[in-house]
C-alpha positions in Angstrom: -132.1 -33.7 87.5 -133.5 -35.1 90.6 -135.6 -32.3 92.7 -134.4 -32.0 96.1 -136.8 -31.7 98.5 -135.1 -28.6 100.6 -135.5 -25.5 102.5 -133.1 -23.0 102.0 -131.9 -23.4 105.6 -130.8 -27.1 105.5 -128.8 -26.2 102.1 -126.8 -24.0 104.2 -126.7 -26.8 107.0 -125.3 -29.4 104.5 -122.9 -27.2 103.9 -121.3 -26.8 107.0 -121.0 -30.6 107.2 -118.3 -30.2 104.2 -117.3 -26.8 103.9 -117.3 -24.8 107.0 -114.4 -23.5 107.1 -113.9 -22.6 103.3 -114.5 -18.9 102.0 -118.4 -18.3 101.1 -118.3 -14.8 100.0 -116.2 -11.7 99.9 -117.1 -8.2 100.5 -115.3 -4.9 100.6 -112.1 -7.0 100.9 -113.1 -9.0 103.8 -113.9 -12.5 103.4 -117.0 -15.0 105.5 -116.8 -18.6 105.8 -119.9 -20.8 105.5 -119.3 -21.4 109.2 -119.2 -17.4 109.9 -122.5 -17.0 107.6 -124.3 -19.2 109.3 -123.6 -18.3 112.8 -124.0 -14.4 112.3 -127.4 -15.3 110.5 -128.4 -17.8 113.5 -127.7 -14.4 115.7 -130.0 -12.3 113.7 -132.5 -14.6 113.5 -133.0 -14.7 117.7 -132.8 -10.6 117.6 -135.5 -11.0 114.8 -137.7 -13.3 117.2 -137.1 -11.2 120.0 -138.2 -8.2 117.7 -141.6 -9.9 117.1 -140.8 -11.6 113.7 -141.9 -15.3 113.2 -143.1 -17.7 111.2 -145.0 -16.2 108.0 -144.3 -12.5 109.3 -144.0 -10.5 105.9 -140.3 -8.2 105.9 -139.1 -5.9 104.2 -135.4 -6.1 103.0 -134.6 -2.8 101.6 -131.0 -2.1 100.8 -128.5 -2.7 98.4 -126.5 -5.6 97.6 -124.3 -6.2 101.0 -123.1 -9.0 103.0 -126.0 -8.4 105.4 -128.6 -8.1 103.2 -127.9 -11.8 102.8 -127.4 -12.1 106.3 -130.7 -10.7 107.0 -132.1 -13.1 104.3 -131.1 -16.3 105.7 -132.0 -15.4 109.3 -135.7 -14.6 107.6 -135.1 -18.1 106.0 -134.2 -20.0 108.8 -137.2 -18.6 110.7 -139.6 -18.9 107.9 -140.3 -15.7 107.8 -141.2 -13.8 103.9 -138.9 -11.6 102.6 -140.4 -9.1 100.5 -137.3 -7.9 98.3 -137.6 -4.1 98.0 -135.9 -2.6 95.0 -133.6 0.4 96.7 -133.8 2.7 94.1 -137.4 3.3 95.2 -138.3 7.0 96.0 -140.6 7.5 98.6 -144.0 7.1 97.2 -142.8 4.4 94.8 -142.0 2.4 98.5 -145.1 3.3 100.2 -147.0 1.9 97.9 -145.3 -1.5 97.6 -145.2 -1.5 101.5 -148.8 -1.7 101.5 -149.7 -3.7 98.5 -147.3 -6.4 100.6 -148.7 -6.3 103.8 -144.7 -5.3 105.2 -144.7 -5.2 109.0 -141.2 -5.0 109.2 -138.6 -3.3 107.1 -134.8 -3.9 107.4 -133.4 -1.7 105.8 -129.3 -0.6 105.3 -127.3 1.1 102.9 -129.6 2.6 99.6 -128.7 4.5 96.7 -131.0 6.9 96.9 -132.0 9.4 100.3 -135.6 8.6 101.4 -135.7 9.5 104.8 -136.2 6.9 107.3 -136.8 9.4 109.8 -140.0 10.5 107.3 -141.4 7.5 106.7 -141.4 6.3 110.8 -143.5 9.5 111.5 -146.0 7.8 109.0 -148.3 4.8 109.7 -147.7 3.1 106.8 -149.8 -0.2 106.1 -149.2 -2.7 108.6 -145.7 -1.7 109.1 -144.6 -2.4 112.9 -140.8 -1.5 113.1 -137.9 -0.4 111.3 -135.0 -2.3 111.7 -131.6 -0.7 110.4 -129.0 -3.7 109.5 -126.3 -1.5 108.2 -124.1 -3.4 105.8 -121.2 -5.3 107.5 -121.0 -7.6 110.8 -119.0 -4.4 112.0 -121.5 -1.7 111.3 -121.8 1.2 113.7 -125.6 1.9 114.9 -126.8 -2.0 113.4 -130.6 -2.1 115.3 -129.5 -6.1 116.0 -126.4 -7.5 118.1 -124.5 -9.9 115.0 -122.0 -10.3 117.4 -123.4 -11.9 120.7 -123.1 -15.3 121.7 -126.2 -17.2 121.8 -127.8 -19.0 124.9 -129.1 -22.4 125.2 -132.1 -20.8 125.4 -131.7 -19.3 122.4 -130.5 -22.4 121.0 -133.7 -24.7 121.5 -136.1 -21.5 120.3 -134.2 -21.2 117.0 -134.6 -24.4 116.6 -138.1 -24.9 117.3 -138.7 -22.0 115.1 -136.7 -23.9 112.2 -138.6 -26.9 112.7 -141.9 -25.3 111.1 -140.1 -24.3 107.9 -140.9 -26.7 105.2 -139.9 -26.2 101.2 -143.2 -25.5 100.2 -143.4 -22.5 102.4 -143.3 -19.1 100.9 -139.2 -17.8 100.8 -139.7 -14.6 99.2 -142.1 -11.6 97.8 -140.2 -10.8 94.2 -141.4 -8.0 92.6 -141.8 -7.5 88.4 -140.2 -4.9 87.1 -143.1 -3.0 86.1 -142.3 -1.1 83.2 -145.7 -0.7 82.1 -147.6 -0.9 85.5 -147.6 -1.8 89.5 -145.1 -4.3 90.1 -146.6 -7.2 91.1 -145.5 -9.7 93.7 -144.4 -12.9 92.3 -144.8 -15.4 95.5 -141.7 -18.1 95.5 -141.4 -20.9 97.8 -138.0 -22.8 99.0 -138.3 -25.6 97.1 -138.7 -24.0 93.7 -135.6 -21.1 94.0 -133.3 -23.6 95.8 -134.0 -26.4 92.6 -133.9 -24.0 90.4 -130.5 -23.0 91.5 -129.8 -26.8 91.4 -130.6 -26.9 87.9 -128.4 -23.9 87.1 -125.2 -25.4 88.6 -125.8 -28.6 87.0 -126.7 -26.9 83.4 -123.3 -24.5 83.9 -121.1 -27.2 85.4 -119.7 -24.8 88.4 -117.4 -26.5 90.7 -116.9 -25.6 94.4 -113.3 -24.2 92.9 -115.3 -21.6 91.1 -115.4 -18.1 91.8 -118.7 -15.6 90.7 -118.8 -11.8 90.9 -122.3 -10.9 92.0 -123.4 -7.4 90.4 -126.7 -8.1 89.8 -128.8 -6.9 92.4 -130.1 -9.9 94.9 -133.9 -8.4 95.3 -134.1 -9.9 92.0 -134.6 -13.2 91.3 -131.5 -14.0 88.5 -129.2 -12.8 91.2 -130.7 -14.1 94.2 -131.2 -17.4 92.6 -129.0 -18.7 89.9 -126.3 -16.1 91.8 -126.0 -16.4 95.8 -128.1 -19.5 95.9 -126.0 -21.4 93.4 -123.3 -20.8 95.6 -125.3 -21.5 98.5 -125.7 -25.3 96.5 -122.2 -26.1 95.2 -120.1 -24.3 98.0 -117.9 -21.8 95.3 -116.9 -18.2 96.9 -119.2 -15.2 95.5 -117.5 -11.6 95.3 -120.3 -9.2 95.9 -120.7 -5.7 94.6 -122.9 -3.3 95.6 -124.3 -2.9 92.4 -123.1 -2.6 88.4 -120.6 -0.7 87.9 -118.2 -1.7 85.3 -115.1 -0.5 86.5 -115.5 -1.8 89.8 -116.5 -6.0 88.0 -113.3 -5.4 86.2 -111.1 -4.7 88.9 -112.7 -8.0 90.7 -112.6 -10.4 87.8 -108.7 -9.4 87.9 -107.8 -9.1 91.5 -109.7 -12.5 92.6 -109.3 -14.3 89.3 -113.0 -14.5 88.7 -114.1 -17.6 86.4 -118.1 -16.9 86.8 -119.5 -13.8 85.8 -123.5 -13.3 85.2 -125.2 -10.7 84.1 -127.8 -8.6 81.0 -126.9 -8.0 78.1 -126.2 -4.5 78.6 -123.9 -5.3 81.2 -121.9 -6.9 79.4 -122.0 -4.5 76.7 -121.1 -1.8 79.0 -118.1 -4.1 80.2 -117.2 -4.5 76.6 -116.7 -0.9 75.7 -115.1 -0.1 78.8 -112.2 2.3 77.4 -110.4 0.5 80.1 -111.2 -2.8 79.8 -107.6 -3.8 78.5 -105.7 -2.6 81.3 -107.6 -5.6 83.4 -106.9 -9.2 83.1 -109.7 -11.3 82.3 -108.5 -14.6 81.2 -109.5 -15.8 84.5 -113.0 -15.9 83.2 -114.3 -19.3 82.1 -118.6 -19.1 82.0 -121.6 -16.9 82.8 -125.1 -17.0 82.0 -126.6 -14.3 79.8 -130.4 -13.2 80.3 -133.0 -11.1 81.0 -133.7 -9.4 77.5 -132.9 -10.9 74.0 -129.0 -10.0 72.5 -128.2 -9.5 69.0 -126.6 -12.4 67.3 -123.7 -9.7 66.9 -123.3 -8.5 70.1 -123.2 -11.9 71.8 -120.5 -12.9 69.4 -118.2 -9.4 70.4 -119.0 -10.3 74.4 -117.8 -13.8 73.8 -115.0 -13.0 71.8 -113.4 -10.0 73.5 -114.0 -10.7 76.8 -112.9 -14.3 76.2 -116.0 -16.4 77.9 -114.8 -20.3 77.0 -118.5 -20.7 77.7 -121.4 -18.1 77.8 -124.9 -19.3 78.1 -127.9 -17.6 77.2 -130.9 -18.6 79.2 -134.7 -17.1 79.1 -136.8 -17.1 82.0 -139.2 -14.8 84.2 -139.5 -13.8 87.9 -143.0 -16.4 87.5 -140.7 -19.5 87.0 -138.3 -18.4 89.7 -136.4 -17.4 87.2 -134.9 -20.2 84.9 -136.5 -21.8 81.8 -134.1 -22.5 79.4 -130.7 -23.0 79.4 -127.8 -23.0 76.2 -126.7 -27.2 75.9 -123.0 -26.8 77.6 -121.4 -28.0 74.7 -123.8 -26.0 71.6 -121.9 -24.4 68.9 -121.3 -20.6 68.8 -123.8 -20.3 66.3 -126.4 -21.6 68.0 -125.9 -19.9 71.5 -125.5 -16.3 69.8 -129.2 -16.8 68.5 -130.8 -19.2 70.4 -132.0 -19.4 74.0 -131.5 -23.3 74.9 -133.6 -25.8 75.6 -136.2 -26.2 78.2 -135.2 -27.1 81.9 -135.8 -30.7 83.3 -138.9 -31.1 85.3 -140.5 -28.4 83.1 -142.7 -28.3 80.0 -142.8 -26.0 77.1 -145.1 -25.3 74.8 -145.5 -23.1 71.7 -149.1 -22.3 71.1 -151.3 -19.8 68.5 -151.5 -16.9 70.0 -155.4 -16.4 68.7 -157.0 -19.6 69.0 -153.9 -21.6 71.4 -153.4 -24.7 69.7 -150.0 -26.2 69.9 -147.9 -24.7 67.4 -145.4 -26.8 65.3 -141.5 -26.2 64.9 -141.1 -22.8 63.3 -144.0 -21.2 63.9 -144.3 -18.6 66.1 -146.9 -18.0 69.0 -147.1 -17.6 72.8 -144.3 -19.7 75.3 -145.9 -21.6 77.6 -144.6 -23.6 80.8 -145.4 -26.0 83.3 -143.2 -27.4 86.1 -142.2 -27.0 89.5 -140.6 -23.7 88.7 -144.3 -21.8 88.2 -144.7 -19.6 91.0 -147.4 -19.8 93.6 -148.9 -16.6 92.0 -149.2 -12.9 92.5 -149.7 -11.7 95.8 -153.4 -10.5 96.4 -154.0 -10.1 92.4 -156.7 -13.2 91.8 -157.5 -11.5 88.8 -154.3 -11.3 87.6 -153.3 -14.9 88.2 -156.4 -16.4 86.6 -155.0 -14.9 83.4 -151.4 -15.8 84.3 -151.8 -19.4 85.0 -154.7 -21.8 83.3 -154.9 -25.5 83.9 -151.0 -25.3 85.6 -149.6 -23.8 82.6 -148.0 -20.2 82.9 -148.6 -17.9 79.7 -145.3 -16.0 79.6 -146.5 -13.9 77.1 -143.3 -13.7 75.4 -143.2 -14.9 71.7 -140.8 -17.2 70.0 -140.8 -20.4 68.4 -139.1 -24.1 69.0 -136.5 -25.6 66.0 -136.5 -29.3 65.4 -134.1 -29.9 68.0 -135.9 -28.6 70.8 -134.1 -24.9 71.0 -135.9 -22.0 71.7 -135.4 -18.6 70.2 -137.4 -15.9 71.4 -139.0 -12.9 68.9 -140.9 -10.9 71.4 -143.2 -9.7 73.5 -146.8 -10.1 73.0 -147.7 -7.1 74.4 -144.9 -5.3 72.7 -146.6 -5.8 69.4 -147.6 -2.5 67.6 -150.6 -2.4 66.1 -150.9 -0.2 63.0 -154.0 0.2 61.0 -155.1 -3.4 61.5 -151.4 -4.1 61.1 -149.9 -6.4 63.8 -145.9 -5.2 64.0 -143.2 -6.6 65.7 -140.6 -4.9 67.2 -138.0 -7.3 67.4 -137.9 -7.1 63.0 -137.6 -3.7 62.9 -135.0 -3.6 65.4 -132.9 -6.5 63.5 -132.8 -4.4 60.2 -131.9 -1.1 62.1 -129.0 -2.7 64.0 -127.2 -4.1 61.2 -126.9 -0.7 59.9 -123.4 1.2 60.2 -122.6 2.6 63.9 -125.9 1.6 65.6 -124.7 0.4 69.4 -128.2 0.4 70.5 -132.0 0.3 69.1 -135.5 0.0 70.8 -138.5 -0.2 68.9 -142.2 0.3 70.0 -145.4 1.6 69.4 -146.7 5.2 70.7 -150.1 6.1 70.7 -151.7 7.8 67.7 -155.1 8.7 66.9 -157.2 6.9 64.0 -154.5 4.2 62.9 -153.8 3.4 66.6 -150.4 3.6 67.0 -146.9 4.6 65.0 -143.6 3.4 65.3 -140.9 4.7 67.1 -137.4 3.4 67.2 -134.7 4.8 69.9 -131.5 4.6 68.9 -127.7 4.9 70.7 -124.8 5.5 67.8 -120.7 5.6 68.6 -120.8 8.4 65.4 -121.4 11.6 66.7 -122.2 12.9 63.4 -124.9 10.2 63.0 -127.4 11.1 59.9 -131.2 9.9 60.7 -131.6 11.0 57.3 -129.6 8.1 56.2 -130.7 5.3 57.8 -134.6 6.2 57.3 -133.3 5.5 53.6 -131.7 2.3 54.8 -135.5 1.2 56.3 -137.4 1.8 52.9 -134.9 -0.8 51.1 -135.5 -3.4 53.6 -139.0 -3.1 55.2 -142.4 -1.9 54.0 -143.6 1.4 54.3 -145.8 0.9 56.9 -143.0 -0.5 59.1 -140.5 1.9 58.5 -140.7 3.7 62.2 -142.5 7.3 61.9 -140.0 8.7 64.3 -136.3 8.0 64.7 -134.6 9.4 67.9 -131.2 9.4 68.5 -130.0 9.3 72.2 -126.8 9.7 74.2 -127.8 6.4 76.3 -130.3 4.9 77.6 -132.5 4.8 81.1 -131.4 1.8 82.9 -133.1 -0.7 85.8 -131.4 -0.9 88.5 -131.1 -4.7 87.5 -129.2 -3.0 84.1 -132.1 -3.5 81.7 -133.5 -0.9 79.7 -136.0 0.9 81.4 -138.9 1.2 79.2 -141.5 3.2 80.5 -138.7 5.8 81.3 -137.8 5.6 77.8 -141.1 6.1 76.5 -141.2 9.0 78.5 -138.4 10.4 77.0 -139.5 10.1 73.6 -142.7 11.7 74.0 -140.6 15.1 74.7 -138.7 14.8 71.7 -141.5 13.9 69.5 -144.4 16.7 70.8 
């Protein structure tokens, strides 16, 4: 693929050239053309001058997934200001603290899932935090701080354009936060060239027409749905039908009523979709391709999601937040039997490596050590964390820390994560085995493995698990573990649970999780 060098502004230009007047996304039954998109955004983007936000000026978008929250991002775009994507489902000290780590000085903020007061945190000086903005969720939204809806001057005109003008690709776009299971999230700094290419690539890899139609569930603050979602759409032209967030009944109902043919998504969203007790009454045959990512599937779970839900082609890909987020991709054409286990090959433009994860020399197929990247896709680094970066990124290579090994042909598969590894007596433990042998055991829907502190030996192994048999028998399947793994990795405590804590992005939420365990281990 040839790298494109664009701001995310003059993608949406292009497409008004072409495209116009044809249907860019749909929302609570009401559909925007390109045209509409990018004369609403142009509006918000003088009301955001007049407001004091310019060039570089750090801004908050807090607020679930609506058709202004990508309104609000584009008029950022066009202006070059930073969007720092805040996660809704903050509570209130969770977002003060992200506000000032990210320097925020204005917040926009609209519809959220949970009920921080606004009202509270304007009493506050928080940071460097100069206004709140509220931009509600529609072009028709009562009390919306900005005017959508006004016709701009000539005037206005020549200072939006002056103000576009600055904006080059290399500039920052956005502030993405990790998901900080284990820590702080820490900003991940993403420029225009990098998510717009990136979103190239994934259009290109999946083959998405502009006759294509994608449900968006995944939240847009992060960086799979932001960029392989909206701004794929953004690229090719194709209509995106956005939800405010994952719900399984509600994708079902849209994949049916629109005739959805792109749907992507974690793998416990499309778990969740599969054992729907009412997945049958929708039709899905509508559905063509979707990427799969975000945390590593079972070989028999990908096959039931495939299968049942009857994807002609679904693609896992690996990648991180740090490579904005794509790194990997499925071939289009691999066999079944590869894409259940394997994560693709590397992206064009982009190097991987496999390396020993003691003393870093290149690893050959088969063996397993740290992932390694280089490319265009590495981010610019972590906001105000030097520290942190020098560790992250050495010599322009990016240390994933995610552990997995490369076949002859070039396919990755992925077998952890190097901090995930429990450490036992001297005994380095991975996860990902124990998990393997625990899953193929009768009625297991779910298993997570990892290490909880212990004194003397370290740490001891503790596997969460979700069954469909209510009667489930951890007797039993500690049994099973002593015929197929060695004492010392059979897991010292077995859990069973009703479900487990999700991200809001649908992944399981591992610190909450360990959490959990701790009070049914004490």
């Amino acid at each position: 693929m040839e790298l494109k060098n664009v701001t995310i502004g003059q993608i949406l230009s292009e497409k008004l050239e072409s495209m116009g007047d044809k249907n860019a996304i749909e929302y609570e039954d009401i559909f925007y053309t390109w045209q509409e998109i990018d004369e609403i955004s142009d509006r918000v983007a003088i009301d955001f001058l007049n407001n004091g936000i310019e060039y570089k000026s750090h801004v908050a978008i807090w607020s679930i997934n609506t058709i202004n929250w990508i309104i609000t991002y584009l008029a950022l775009a066009k202006i070059g200001a930073i969007s720092i994507l805040i996660n809704p489902n903050y509570k209130e000290q969770e977002l003060i603290q992200i506000i000032k780590y990210s320097e925020v000085q204005y917040v926009c903020y609209g519809e959220l899932n949970q009920k921080v007061s606004v009202s509270s945190l304007k009493e506050k000086s928080i940071g460097r935090v100069e206004k709140y903005i509220f931009i509600g969720k529609n072009k028709f939204s009562k009390d919306y701080d900005i005017q959508p809806l006004k016709e701009l001057t000539s005037v206005d005109i020549e200072r939006l354009q002056q103000a576009e003008s600055k904006v080059t690709p290399k500039d920052i776009a956005s502030m993405i936060f990790t998901s900080g299971t284990t820590s702080i999230p820490k900003g991940v700094l993403l420029n225009h060239y990098q998510l717009m290419n990136i979103s190239i690539e994934a259009t290109e890899q999946m083959k998405w027409t502009k006759e294509d139609k994608m449900c968006i569930a995944l939240p847009l603050f992060h960086c799979f749905g932001l960029s392989v979602g909206f701004f794929a759409s953004l690229y090719k032209g194709f209509c995106i039908y956005l939800l405010s967030g994952i719900c399984t009944a509600y994708i079902l109902k849209c994949i049916d009523q629109y005739k959805i043919t792109v749907l992507n998504g974690v793998p416990t969203m499309f778990l969740a979709l599969f054992h729907n007790p009412d997945r049958k009454k929708y039709n899905l045959s509508s559905l063509k391709s979707g990427i799969i990512a975000g945390s590593t599937i079972f070989k028999e779970d990908y096959l039931k999601i495939q299968q049942e839900l009857n994807f002609e082609k679904l693609q896992q890909s690996y990648g991180q937040t740090e490579a904005s987020p794509s790194i990997t991709f499925n071939d289009y054409n691999d066999p079944i039997d590869i894409k259940a286990i394997s994560v693709g090959k590397v992206i064009s433009n982009v190097e991987l490596k496999v390396i020993g994860i003691d003393d870093g020399h290149e690893l050959k197929p088969y063996e397993n050590g740290e992932i390694i990247i280089r490319g265009y896709n590495v981010m610019q680094g972590y906001y105000k964390i030097p520290k942190e970066n020098s560790k992250k990124i050495k010599d322009e290579w990016l240390y994933t820390e995610d552990i997995g090994y490369l076949d002859n042909e070039g396919n990755l598969y992925i077998t952890g994560r190097k901090q995930e590894i429990i450490i036992r007596s001297g005994e380095n433990i991975s996860p990902k085995e124990i998990e393997n042998v625990i899953r193929n055991y009768p009625g297991i829907l779910q298993v997570k493995v990892f290490g909880v502190p212990a004194p003397i030996i370290q740490e001891e192994i503790a596997a969460c698990i979700v069954s469909e048999n209510k009667n489930f028998e951890l007797g039993k399947l500690r049994e099973h573990l002593k015929k197929y793994l060695a004492d010392y990795k059979v897991p010292k405590y077995i859990c069973l649970f009703n479900k487990f804590p999700l991200n809001s992005n649908g992944k399981i939420n591992i610190r909450q999780l360990k959490e959990d365990i701790k009070l049914k281990i004490i």
